[in-house]
C-alpha positions as CSV (number, residue, x, y, z in Angstrom):
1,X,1.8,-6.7,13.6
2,X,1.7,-2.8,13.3
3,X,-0.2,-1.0,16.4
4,X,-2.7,1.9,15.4
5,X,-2.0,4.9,17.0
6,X,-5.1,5.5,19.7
7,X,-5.4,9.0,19.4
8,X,-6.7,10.7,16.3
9,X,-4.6,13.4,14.9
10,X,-7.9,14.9,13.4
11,X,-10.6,16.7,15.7
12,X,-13.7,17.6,14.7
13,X,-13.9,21.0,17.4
14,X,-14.9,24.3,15.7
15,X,-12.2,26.7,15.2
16,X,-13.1,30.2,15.5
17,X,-12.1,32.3,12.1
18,X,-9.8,34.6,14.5
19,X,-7.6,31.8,15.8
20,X,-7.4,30.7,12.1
21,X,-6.7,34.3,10.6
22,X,-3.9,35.0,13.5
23,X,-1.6,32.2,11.8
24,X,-2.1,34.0,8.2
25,X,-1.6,37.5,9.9
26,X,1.3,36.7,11.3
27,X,3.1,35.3,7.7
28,X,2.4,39.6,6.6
29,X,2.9,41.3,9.7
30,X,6.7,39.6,9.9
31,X,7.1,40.2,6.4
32,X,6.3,44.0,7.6
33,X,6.2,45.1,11.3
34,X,2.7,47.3,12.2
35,X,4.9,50.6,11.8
36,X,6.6,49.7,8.5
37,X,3.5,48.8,7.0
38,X,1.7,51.5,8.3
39,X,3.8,53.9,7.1
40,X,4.1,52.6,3.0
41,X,0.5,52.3,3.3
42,X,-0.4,56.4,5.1
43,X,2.5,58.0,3.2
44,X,0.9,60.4,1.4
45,X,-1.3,61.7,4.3
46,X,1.5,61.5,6.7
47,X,4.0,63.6,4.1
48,X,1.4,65.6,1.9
49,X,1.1,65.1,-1.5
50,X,3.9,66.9,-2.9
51,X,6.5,64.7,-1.1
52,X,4.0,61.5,-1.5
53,X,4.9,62.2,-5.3
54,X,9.0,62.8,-5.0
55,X,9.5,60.3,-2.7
56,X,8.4,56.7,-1.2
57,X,9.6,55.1,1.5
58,X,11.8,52.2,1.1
59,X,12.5,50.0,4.5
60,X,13.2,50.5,8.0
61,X,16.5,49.4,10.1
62,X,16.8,49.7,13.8
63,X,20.1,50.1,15.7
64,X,21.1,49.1,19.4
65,X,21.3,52.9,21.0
66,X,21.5,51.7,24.8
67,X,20.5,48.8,27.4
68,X,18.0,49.6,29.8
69,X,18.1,48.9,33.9
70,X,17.2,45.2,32.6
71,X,19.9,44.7,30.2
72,X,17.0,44.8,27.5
73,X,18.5,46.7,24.1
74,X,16.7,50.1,23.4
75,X,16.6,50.6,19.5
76,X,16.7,53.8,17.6
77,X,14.2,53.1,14.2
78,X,15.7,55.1,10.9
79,X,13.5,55.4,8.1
80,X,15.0,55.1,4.9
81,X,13.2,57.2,1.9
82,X,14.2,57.1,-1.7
83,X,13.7,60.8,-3.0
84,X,14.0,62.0,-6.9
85,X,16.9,64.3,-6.9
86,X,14.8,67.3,-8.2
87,X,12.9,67.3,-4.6
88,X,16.1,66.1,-2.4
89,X,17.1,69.5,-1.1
90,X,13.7,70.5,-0.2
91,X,12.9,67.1,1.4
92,X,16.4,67.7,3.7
93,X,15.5,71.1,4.4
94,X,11.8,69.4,5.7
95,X,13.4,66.1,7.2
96,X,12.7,67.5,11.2
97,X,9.0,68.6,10.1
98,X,8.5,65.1,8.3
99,X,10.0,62.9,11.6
100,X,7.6,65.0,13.5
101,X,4.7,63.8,11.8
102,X,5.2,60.3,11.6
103,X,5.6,60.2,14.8
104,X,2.8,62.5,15.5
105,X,0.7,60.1,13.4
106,X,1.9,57.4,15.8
107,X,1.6,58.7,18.9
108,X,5.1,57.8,19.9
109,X,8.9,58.6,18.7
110,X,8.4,55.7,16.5
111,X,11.2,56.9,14.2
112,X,14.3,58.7,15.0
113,X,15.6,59.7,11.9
114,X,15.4,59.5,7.7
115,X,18.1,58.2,6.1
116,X,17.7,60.0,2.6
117,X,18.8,58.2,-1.3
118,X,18.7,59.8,-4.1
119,X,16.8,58.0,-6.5
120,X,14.2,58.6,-9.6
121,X,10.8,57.8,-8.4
122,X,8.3,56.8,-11.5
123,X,5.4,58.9,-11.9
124,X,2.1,57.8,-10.7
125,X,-0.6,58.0,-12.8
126,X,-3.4,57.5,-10.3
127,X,-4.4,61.3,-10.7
128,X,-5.3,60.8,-14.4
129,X,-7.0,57.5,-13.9
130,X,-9.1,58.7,-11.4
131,X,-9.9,61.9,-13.7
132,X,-11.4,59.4,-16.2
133,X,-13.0,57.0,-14.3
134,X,-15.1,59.9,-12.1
135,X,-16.6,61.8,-14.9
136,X,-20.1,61.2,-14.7
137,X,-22.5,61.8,-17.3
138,X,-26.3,63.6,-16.4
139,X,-27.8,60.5,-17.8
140,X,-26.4,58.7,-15.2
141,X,-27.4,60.9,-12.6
142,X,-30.8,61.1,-13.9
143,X,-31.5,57.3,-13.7
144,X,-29.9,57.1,-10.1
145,X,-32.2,59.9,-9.1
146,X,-35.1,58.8,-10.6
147,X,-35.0,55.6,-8.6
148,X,-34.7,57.6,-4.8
149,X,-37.2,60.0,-6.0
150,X,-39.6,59.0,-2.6
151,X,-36.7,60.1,-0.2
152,X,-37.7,63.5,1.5
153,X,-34.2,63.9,3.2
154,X,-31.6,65.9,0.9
155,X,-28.7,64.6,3.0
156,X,-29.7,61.0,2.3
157,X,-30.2,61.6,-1.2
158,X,-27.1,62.9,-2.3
159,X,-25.2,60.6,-0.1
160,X,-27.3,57.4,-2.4
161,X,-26.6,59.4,-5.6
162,X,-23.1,59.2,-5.0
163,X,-22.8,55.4,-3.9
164,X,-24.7,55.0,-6.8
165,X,-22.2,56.9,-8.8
166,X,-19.3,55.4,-7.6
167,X,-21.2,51.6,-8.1
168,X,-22.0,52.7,-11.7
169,X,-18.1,53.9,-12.3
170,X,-16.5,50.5,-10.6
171,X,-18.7,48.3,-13.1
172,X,-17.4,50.1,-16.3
């Protein structure tokens, strides 16, 4: 005769969506760590836009530099940045200027140096997408305005014409 196990390996408690997000947060943020991530994702604000477009960042490695008072490792972070030839020597000749805003944008001496490759970077064609897709037609205007024409705020109406604008543009 087989004996049932007493205790069910179901329950039936309410989960809050938080304790059930943390477990699928965590399978990203140890694919990236916070900084890693934050950086590929704020490049272009961090750099400016004419580095954003020669260069991307690629991975970060940390090395042992020294063990504190509790035998705890301290680690040096190096950020390593593919950049297109053509922009190479400008980006060295930049490199202090560039590690002092990352880690202005951090708040912290999150990295302590680039490591530099030499590498093509494709163009991105966001700029010409975005060209396109924002032309707006008076039409278009005139039918958004037409429906807010009660609003006596100015403020309020041009910040509705534009959401209405951008709606309009994501549905074509």
């Amino acid at each position: 005769m087989k004996y049932k196990n007493e205790e069910s390996k179901r329950t039936f408690v309410p989960k809050k969506i938080g304790d059930t997000l943390g477990k699928v947060n965590k399978v990203f943020s140890n694919k990236y760590g916070k900084t890693e991530f934050l950086i590929l994702s704020k490049w272009p604000q961090i750099v400016g836009s004419f580095f954003a477009e020669h260069s991307e960042p690629d991975k970060i490695s940390r090395l042992t530099e020294d063990f504190d008072e509790f035998d705890q490792p301290i680690f040096k972070n190096f950020l390593h940045v593919r950049v297109s030839p053509a922009a190479a020597v400008e980006f060295q000749h930049y490199k202090d200027t560039i590690i002092e805003k990352i880690n202005s944008f951090f708040g912290y001496k999150a990295i302590a140096d680039l490591r530099l490759q030499q590498n093509f970077i494709p163009k991105k064609n966001e700029q010409s997408l975005k060209s396109e897709r924002f032309e707006t037609t008076e039409n278009e205007k005139k039918l958004i305005k037409k429906e807010i024409q009660n609003i006596k705020d100015k403020e309020l109406e041009n910040s509705i014409v534009n959401l209405g604008l951008s709606i309009n543009r994501e549905e074509t």
